[in-house]
Structure formats: C-alpha cells, structure tokens
N, C-alpha and C positions, 0 to 999 in steps of 0.2 A: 386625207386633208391634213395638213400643218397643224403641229399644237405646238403653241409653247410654253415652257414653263419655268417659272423662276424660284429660285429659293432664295429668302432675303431670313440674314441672321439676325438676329436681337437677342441683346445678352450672350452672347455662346459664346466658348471657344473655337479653335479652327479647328478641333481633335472631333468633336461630336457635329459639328456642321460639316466636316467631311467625307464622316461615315455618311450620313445621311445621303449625301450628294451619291456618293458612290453606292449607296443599297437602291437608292432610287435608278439610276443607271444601270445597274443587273438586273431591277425587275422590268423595266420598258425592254431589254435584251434580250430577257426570257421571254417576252411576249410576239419577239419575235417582231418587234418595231424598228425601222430604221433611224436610228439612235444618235443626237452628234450633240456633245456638252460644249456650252461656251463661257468660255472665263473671260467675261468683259477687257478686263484690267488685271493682267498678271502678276504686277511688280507696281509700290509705288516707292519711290525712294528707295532704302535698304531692306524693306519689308516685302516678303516673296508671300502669294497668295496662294499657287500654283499649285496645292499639293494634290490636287483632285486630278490636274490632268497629269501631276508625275506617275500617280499610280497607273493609270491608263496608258501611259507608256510602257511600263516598266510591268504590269500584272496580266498578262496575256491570257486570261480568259475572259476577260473585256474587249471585245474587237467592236468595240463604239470609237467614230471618229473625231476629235480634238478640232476646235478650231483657234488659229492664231488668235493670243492676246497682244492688249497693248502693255508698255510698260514705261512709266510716267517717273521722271527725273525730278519731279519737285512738286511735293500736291499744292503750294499755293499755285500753281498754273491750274487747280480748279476754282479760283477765285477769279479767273479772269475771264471774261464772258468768249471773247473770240477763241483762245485756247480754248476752253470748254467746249464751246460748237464744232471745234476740229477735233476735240475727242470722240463727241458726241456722232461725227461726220463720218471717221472712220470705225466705230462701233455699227452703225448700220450698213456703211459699206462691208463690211466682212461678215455681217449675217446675210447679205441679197447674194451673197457671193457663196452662200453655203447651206443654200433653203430648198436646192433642186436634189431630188432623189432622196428627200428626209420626210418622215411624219413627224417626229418629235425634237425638238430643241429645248434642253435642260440649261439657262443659262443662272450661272452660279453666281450670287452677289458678293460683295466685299462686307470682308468684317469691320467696322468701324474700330479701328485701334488709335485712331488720334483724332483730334478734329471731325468730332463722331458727326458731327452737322451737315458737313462738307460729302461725305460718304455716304452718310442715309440717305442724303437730296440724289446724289448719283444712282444710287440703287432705285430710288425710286422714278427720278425719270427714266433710267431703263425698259423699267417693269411698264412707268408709261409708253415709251416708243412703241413697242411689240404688244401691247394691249396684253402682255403676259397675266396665266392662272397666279396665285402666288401661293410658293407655302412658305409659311414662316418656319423658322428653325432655331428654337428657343431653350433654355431649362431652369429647370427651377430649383430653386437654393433649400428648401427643406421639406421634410414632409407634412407640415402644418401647412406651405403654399399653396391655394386652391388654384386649381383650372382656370377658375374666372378670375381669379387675378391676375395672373398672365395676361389671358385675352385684354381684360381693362386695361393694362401696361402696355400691350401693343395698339390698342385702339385709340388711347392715349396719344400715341406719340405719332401716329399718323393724321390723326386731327389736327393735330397741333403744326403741322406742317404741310395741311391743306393738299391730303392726296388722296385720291379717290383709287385705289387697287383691288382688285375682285381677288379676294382671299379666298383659297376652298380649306386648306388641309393646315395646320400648327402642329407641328413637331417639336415634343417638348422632352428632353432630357430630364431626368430626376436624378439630383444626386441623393447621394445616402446624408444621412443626418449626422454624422461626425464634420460635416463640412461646413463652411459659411458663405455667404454673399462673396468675400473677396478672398476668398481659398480655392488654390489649384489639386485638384483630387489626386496628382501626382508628385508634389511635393512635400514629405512631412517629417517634419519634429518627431520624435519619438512616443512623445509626449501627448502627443493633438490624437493620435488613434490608437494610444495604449487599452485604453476602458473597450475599442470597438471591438480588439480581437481576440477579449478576454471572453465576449460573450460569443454564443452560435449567430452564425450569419442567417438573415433571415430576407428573404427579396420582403422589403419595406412598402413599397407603393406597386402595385399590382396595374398590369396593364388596363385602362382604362378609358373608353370613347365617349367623352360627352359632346355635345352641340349645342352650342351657341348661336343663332338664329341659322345661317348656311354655312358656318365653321364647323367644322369637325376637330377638333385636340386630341391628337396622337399622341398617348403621356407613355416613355420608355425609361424602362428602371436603368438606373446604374449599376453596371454589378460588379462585383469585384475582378470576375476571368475577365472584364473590357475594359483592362487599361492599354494603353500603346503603349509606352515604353520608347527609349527613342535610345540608338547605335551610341554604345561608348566613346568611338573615335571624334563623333560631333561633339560629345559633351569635354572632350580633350582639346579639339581644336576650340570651340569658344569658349574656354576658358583659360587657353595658352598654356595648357600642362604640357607635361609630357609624351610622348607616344611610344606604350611599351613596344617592343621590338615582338615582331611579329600577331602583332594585335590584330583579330579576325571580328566579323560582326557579331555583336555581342549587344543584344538587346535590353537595357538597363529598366526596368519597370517600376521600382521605387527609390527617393533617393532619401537618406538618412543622414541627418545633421548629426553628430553624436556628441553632444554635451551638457544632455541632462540625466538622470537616472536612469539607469540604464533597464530595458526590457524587451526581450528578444523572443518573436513569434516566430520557430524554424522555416514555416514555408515563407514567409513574408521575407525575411533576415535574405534567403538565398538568392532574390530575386534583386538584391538593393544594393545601390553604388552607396556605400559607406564614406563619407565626409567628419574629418576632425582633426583638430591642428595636433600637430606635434609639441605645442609647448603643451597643451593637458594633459601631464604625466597620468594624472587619476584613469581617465576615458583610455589612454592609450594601454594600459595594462588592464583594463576589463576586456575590450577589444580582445590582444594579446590570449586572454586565458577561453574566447569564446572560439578564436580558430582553433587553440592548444588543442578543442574538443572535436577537430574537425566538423564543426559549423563553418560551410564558407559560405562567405555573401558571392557575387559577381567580380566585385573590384573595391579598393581603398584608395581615396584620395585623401593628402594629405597637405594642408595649408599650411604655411609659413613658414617654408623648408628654407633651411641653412643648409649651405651646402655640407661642414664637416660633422655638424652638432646632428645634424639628422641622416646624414649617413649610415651612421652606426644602427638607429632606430631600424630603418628601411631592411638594413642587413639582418638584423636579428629576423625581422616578419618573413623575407623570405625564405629561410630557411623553415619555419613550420606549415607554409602553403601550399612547397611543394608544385610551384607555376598552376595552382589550380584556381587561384585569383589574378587580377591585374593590381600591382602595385603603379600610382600615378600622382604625382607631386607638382605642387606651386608655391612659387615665392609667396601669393598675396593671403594674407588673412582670412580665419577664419569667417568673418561678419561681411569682409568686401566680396566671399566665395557666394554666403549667403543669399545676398543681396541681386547680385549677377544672374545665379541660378535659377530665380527665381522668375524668369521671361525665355527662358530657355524653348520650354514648350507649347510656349505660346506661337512659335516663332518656325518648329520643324514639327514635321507627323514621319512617321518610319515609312515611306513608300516602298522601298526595298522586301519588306518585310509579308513574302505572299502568302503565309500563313497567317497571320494576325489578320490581312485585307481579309482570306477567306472568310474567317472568323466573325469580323464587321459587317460583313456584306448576308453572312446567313443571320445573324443576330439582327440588323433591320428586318430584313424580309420577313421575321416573326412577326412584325407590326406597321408591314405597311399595308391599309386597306385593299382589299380585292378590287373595290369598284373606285378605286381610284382617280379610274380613267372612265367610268361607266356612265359619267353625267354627261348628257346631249351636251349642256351650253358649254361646259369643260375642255371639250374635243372638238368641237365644233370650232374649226378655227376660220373666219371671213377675215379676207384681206382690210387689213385695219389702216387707215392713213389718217395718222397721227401726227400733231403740229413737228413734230423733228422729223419723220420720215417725206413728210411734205417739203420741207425745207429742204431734204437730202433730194428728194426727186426735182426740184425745181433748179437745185446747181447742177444735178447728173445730166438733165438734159440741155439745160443752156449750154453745157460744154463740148455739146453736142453742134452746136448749130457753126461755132465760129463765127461769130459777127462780133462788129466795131461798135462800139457805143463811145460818143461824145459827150463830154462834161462840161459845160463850158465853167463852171464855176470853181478852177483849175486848182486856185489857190486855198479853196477853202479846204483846213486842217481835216475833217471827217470825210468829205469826198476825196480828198487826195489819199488816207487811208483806204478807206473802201477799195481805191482805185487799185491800189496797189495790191488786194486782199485776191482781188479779182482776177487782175491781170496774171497772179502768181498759181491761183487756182483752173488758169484756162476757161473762167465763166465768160471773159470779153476780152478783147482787145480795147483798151481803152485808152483813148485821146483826151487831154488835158487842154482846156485851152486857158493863156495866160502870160504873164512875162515868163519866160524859162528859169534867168537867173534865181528870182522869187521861187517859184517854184522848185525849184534843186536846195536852196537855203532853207523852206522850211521842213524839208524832206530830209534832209542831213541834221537840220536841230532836233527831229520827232524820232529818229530812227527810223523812217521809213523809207525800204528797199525800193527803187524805180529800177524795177526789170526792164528787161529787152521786149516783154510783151506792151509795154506803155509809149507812149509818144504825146511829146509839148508839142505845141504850137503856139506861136505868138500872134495876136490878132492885127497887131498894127502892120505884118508882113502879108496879110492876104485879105485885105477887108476891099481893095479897090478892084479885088475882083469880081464881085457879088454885085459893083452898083446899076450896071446895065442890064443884068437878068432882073433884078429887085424893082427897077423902074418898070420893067416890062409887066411882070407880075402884077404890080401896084397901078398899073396905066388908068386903069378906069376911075381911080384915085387922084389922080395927075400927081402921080408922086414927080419930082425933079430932083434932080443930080443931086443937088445940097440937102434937102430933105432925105435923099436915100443914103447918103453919108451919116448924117448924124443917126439916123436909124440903126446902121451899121457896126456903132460903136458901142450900142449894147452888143453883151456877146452871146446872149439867146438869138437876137435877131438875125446874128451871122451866123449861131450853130443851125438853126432851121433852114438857112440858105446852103447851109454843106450838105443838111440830109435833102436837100429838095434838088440836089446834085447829086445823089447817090455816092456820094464821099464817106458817108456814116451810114451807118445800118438805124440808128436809134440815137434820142438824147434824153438825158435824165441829170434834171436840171430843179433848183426850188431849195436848197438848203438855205442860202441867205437870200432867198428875192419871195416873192408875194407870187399865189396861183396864179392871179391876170396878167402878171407878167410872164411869166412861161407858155401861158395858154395863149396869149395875145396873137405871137408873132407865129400859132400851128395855126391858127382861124385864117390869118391873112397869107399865108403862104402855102403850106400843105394844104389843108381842109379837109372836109369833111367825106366819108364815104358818100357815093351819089346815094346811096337806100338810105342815106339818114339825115335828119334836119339838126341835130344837135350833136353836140360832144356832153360825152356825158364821165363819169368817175366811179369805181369802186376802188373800196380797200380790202384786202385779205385778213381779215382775223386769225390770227395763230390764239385763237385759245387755247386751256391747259389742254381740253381732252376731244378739241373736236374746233373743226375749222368753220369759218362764216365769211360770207360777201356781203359788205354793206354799200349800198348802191342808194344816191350819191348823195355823197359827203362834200362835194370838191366844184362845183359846178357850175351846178343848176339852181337859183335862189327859190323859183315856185314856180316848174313845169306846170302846164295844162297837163290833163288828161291822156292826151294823145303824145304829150311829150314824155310822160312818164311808163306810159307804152314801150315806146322807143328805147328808154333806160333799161327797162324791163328783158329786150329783147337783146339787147347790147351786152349786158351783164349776163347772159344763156352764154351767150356767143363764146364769151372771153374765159366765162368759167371752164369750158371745155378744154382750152387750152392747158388746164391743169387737170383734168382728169375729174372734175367735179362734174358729175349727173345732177343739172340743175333742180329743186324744188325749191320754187319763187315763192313768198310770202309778200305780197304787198300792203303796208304796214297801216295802221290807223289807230285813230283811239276807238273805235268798234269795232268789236268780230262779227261777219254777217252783219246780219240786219237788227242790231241790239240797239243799234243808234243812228239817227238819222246829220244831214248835215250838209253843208257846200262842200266838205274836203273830205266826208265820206262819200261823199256822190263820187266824187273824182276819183277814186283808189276804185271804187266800184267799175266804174266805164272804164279806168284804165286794164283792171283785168279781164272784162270782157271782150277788149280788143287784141288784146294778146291772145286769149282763148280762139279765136276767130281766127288769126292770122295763122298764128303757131298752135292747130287741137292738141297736136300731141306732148305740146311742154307741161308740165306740170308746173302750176300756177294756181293759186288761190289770193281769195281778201275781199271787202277787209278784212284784217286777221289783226288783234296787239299783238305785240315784241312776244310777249310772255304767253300767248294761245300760238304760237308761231313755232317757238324753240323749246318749250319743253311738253313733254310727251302728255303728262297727266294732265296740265292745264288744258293742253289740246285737246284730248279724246273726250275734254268734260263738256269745253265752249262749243268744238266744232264737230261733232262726230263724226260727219262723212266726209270731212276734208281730207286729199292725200296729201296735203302738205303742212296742218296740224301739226305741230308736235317736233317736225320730221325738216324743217325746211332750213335751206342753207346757204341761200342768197334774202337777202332783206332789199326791199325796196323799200326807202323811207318816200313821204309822200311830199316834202322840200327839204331846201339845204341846211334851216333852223334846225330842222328835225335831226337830219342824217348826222350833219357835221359834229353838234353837241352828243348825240349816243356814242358816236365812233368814241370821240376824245373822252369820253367818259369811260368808257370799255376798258381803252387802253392806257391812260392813267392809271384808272383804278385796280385794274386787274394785271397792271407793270406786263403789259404781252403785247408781243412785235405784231406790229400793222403794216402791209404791204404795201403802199400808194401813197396819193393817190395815183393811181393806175387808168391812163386813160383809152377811152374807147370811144367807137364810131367818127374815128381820125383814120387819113390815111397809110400815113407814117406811124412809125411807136415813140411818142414824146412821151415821159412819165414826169409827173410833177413830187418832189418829196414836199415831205414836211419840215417846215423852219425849227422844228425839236426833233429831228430826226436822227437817228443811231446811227454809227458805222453797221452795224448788223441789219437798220430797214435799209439803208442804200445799196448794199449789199445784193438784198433778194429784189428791189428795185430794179439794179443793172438784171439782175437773172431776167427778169419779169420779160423788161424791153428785150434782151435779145429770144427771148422764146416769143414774143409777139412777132418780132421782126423776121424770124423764120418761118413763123407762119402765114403769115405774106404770100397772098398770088403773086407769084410774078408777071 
C-alpha cells in the first residue's frame, strides 16, 4: 500500500537537508521498496532547489525514480490565488501520474530562502494534499540547545499558521560549538576556529532519541570528515575570476579570508581555497614563506588585481608552487569578495562528487531509526481526499464529460473570468450571453483571453424564438404573447428556455441576481424530477482537512418532516456524484432523545423515513453540529451512532438554520463553498453566491457539467 512522506526544512541549510533526503532514499532502497522522490517545485526564480534529484541522476547506485518538478519564474505568482491553484493543479496531477507501481513517495519541501511565509504555507499545504507522514529536518546552533527547544520552535510556528501535520520523526543537525545562529560551518576567518583546532577534536553531542509526546528527535553530530566542499570551477565562475587552464574537479572544503593573524593547521590549510588581496603586502609574504615550506593549500585567489602591478606578484607564486596549486585572480576587492562568497553554498551541493554522496548516505544511515517505517498508522496509507485533491478531481473529471454551460450573466467581471479560466482549461464550453461589443470591451480592459472554446450571444437576436414554445409551457398560466416577451427579457428566463431546448447542457447563473430569481424561471419551465416534490440545495465545504455537505442552505424556508426527507435523500443522491459515501447527520439542537420539541420531533420522523425508504443509507439524528462532526464529542453523546463523530453531509432542519452556519463557516474559516448546488431538478441550473469568487464559480461550472453528464438520457 502507498506511503508518503514529506520532509519539511526549518532552519537548515540545503547541505544537511539533502543528506538527509538522500540517506532516507538509500534506506527505503535497501529495503527493497519501490522508491520515487518528488521535488514539488524545482526552481523558483534563480534559485535552483534540485540538488537531491541531481545526485540521483548523476550517483548510480541510487536506481529510485525522479519525478518532473515545476519551476516558477516569479514567487509573487504565489500570492496570487488562481496561479496558486494552477500550481497547486499541476502538483497533484504529476503525483496521480506517478503513484502506480510505487510503495513509497519521499516528497522533498522547499527551503524558505526569502519570503519564508509564502514557502512554509506551500510546504505545508503540500503535506496537507497527500495527508503526508512528516519529518522535520532541523539543526541546532549549540550544544547548550535542548531537543525541546527545537521541538517548542517547530511547534511554534506551525500553530501559528493553523496546520494540523502528523509529525513522526525531527531530524536535527548539531553543529559544533565554534559556530553561531548566523554562521555558515564552511566559511571561516581564520580567526573564528583558530582556539577549535588548537584543541583535540571531541564528537560533542552524542547521538541521542528523545520523545516528545508521538515525536521522536533524531539529534546527528556535526563532524568535521562531513563537510561538502563544493568544485573550484563554480566558485570561478560565480565569482567571475579566472579559469586556470586546464582546471580539473577540485573539490574546495574550506575557504580562508587571510587578513588577520595568521595560523595555520596543516591538514586544515590543504584542504582551503586561500583568499587575499594583493594590496596586503604583510599577508601576501606570510602566505609566500608558508608555500616556500611546501604547505600547499588547494588554490589562491587573489582580489584586487591590476593587471601590471600584480603581475609580477602572481609570477613570483608560481614559480615556488610548482602547478601544485591553482593560482586564480579578480579585479573586485577584497570585502566585496567577501561579501559574495558568503551565499555561495547556500545556493550549490557537489552532486558530481560520488564519494563524498557515499560518505553522506552511510553517515545517515548510522541514525536513521530501524522502525521507521514499522508504525501501522505510518504505513498504512488510505486513500485520502483532501479539499485540493477534491478540487483536482472535480476539474479532472468535468473535462471529461464535454458539455456546454451557459452564463447568462455575460457581462459580469467574475463570471466572464471564470468563463474564460474554464473554457481554457477544457472544464466547459462556455456561452456568454449579453451585448458582444460590451463583453469584448471589458475582456480587453481586464486582460481577459476569450478563446475559441467561448461563444457570445446576444439576446436581443434570439429571444423571439422562445415565445411560442414559453406560451405553450405557460398555457395553464394563460401566459400571452406580451406577457411571454417581457418575460423573455430577463436573461435567466431565456437561458432556461435554451436548456429546455437542449441548446446547453447546464446554467450557472446568481452572481448579481437573487436565489428566486434563478430558481423562479427552473420551477416554471424545467421542473422538478417526477420522485420528488421539491428542489432543494447543498454547498460543498472545502474545509482545511476534510470536506462537508450542508444541505440546504439555499431553498427551502421550513420544510415539513417529509420534505426534509426528501433533502435528505437528494443530498445521498448528488454526494455520489463526487465520490463521497454519504453519512447524513440530521441536525438539531438535541442529540437523541436529550430533548424533547416541535422541531425535534421533525428531524426525528424525518430520519425515520429516510431509514425506511433508504435501510441501507447511513443516516442518523437528532444529532448537534458538534456530536455530528467531531469524533470525541460523538462517541461521548451518541455511542452507538455510525454517523457520530463520522458524518459528512449535514442536514440543517430550515433555511434560518443552514443558510446562517454555511456563511458562518465560510466567512469565518476564508474556505471555498461549492453552490449553492441544486438538486431534485431536472436539468443542472446551479445558483452562485452574490460574494462569490472566480475560484467558487469556477468548481460551480465543474459541478453543473459533472451533473449534466450524469443525466439519463
């Protein structure tokens, strides 16, 4: 069965979050798991993320399969909600595309390097999509930081940003104590780790597992053989030096400023790209007498080269090197070298480099837990449909159907986006009705593309063809000619006359008009299924971590008992249509029999008729909101209920009720509401909301054409 799992950074660099990455990926290898890592978002701007799946390119005893990233030309396009859900869009699409013939999915987070907000919230709706394990991948700045502070700093910061992630495992890097909060362990002054290497190296913080309620903290030393080091030729070309002639891979592991007092540890010294201007006579002939001893370091770079005045310098160095160093020079100064250098390795890991990977890859595996993977709920992976994969399967399959959806409220700015969102996506075909002119004017002042999958219409060129069928319709009415005209010129009244012509598959109509007006003109001309006496309405809740039907919001003022039945039964029906296995809660201010009443009488007879008609729907009530939807309130009010706790359609018991919870929900908790979405109609008319988003009209069009295909014919 599928696991997945995420590793989200906090605090790290990209050096130690992608050992990790890659030790975790050799041991699900060795276990002999079908293995495939996914790097969401490859590239954002100039910033390359990538280096987990370079090496797996490039390190061939890794034969785990890579799945395409994205890569994003400008991160404020994550401030924008509709890009966002097209990232969001194709990030699911390319995991359904790569989840067959796998057990485990390692997908890799981004490191927050700017706009750390924007990146966290990414990483963590991820981890929400896929209902991912998560391990955090941390380290800590000294050895006086405790375990639990870390944890409190992660715990911290995911409160504060209202997400709920089921954490098993924290992986936490220890630096050595020569370091600080804003120190890179590959960068130094001579000066910063003169005292460390004067003394015996001593492993400082010893591996260590504590637990924190269901966390576990992986604490892994620093040590000195685990530095990367990163290829000379990079640190030439970003810095615009020169490129010695003939310069082979040369792996540079410490770099040395050299303009303070000078002290030189020989294994350290060999290993270091030497940095120091040419105008510091002093530094430049200390240097000078430490090669005279043949001490070579790796390479000397030398800042603030003149071409004739430094010359001579250059000359004199190589002849007592003997090509056993790289000499490598820049115009720019010593402090602007500084300065530069200092993001260098923030930014590249040596992927090239399969000895140092070997090296990373056995030195996790010292500390990554055996039982790992040995917890039921861990590995136990159930198909999870979560509000963005729900959204992704709701466009996947309307694009499926092909069907026409009419607008009639052509002109207005949000439906005309939408329209266009749509049409571009293949979720409808979509008809605009309205002046054209208008409509093309305000589509050319908004930016908004009108593909070849959209089509105007003007109503004043087709309304005299409706008024003969409309009278016929209306007969028992004595509608007349004048009377069917003026009716005509509303443009609901005429788009229900195109769907009742099979001209349009569906309409989705309500951005600037009123419910009874949308609903008016499907009572009097479509109507009603023959099995049912009413129309009734649900909305789809996208909550953060788990979807709801509330049923009706949109409708019905104070059903009787048997009309609420009816809703009951309506709302089964249509939930299927998205894949939801209905448990109906029918709502009350009593659970059971706690309280007696007129309107708990009603919820009461209404679920015994439902039980009656439909045994095997699962349905319970009275039940409140709050013994309905969460688990422990449930199993305490109601214990032998199976829809306690559990249930996922609401039936409020009137429209006071439903309408007020909805707009409270979604207000308050800012999450896209579906509808209202109507049912026990013949046709699929969907009514929006008069504050409605381009993103609800959106899954609205989806809604009607997944209704419309499923349509007897």
């Amino acid at each position: 069965m599928l696991k997945i799992i995420m590793s989200i950074p906090i605090n790290i660099d990209i050096h130690f979050f992608t050992s990790i990455n890659i030790g975790l990926l050799n041991y699900f290898n060795n276990k002999k798991l079908r293995c495939k890592f996914f790097k969401p978002i490859s590239q954002i701007e100039n910033y390359n993320f990538d280096y987990t799946n370079n090496i797996l390119n490039q390190y061939n005893n890794l034969n785990i399969k890579s799945i395409n990233s994205l890569k994003i030309n400008d991160i404020n396009l994550l401030n924008n909600d509709t890009t966002y859900n097209n990232i969001i869009e194709n990030i699911i699409k390319k995991y359904f595309q790569n989840i067959k013939n796998t057990d485990i999915i390692l997908i890799e987070g981004i490191i927050p390097f700017y706009i750390e907000q924007i990146l966290f919230k990414l990483n963590c709706d991820i981890a929400n999509i896929f209902d991912a394990k998560i391990i955090f991948v941390t380290s800590m700045c000294s050895k006086n930081e405790t375990l639990k502070k870390t944890k409190s700093i992660i715990d911290i910061i995911f409160k504060k940003n209202i997400y709920d992630l089921k954490s098993k495992y924290i992986f936490s890097f220890v630096k050595e104590k020569f370091t600080n909060q804003n120190s890179n362990p590959f960068f130094y002054n001579i000066n910063i780790f003169k005292n460390f290497f004067l003394k015996k190296e001593k492993n400082i913080i010893n591996n260590n597992l504590l637990s924190f309620n269901k966390e576990k903290i992986i604490c892994i030393p620093w040590l000195k053989n685990f530095i990367f080091g990163i290829d000379l030729k990079i640190i030439c070309i970003y810095l615009n030096c020169n490129l010695p002639i003939n310069l082979k891979y040369n792996n540079i592991k410490y770099i040395i400023f050299f303009n303070k007092q000078i002290f030189v540890n020989k294994e350290f010294f060999v290993k270091s790209l030497i940095i120091i201007s040419l105008k510091d006579n002093q530094n430049i002939k200390k240097i000078y007498n430490i090669l005279s001893k043949n001490i070579f370091c790796k390479a000397i770079l030398f800042t603030d080269f003149i071409k004739k005045e430094s010359d001579l310098i250059i000359k004199k160095f190589s002849k007592i090197i003997n090509n056993n160093i790289y000499l490598i020079y820049t115009k720019n100064n010593f402090y602007k070298i500084y300065l530069k250098i200092q993001s260098i390795y923030k930014n590249n890991f040596p992927t090239s480099d399969d000895k140092l990977i070997l090296n990373i890859i056995n030195y996790i595996n010292l500390y990554i837990p055996s039982k790992i993977l040995n917890n039921k709920k861990y590995i136990n992976y159930k198909i999870y449909n979560s509000p963005f994969i729900f959204k992704y399967n709701l466009i996947n399959k309307a694009c499926k159907f092909k069907k026409t959806i009419l607008l009639p409220e052509g002109n207005e700015l949000r439906t005309l986006k939408a329209a266009a969102i749509c049409s571009k996506k293949n979720i409808a075909k979509c008809i605009l009705l309205g002046n054209k002119k208008e409509i093309i004017n305000i589509a050319k002042i908004n930016n908004i593309d009108l593909n070849d999958n959209m089509n105007i219409i003007d109503p004043k060129y087709i309304r005299n063809n409706y008024i003969e069928k409309l009278m016929y319709i209306r007969k028992d009415k004595l509608l007349n000619e004048n009377n069917a005209i003026k009716l005509l010129k509303d443009n609901m009244f005429l788009a229900t006359m195109m769907l009742k012509n099979n001209e349009v598959d569906g309409i989705v109509s309500g951005a600037n008009a009123t419910t009874a007006n949308t609903i008016r003109p499907a009572l009097q001309i479509i109507k009603t299924l023959p099995e049912y006496s009413i129309i009734s309405s649900i909305f789809i809740m996208l909550l953060p971590k788990n979807i709801l039907i509330f049923s009706d919001c949109a409708i019905n003022p104070n059903p009787n008992y048997k009309q609420l039945a009816e809703i009951a039964i309506q709302s089964a029906q249509t939930s299927k249509l998205f894949n939801i296995k209905p448990k109906i809660a029918m709502i009350s201010y009593s659970t059971g029999n706690s309280s007696t009443g007129i309107e708990v009488e009603k919820v009461y007879k209404a679920t015994k008729l439902v039980q009656n008609k439909l045994p095997n729907l699962i349905i319970d009530g009275p039940l409140q909101y709050d013994a309905a939807v969460i688990k422990s309130i449930g199993k305490y009010k109601a214990p032998k209920s199976l829809v306690a706790g559990k249930a996922n359609i609401i039936i409020f018991p009137d429209l006071n009720t439903g309408n007020t919870t909805y707009k409270a929900v979604q207000r308050t908790s800012k999450i896209i509401s579906i509808g209202p979405i109507l049912q026990g109609i013949k046709k699929p008319i969907n009514d929006l909301s008069r504050g409605a988003s381009i993103e609800d009209i959106i899954y609205t069009i989806a809604v009607t054409v997944i209704q419309a295909g499923s349509k007897k014919k």
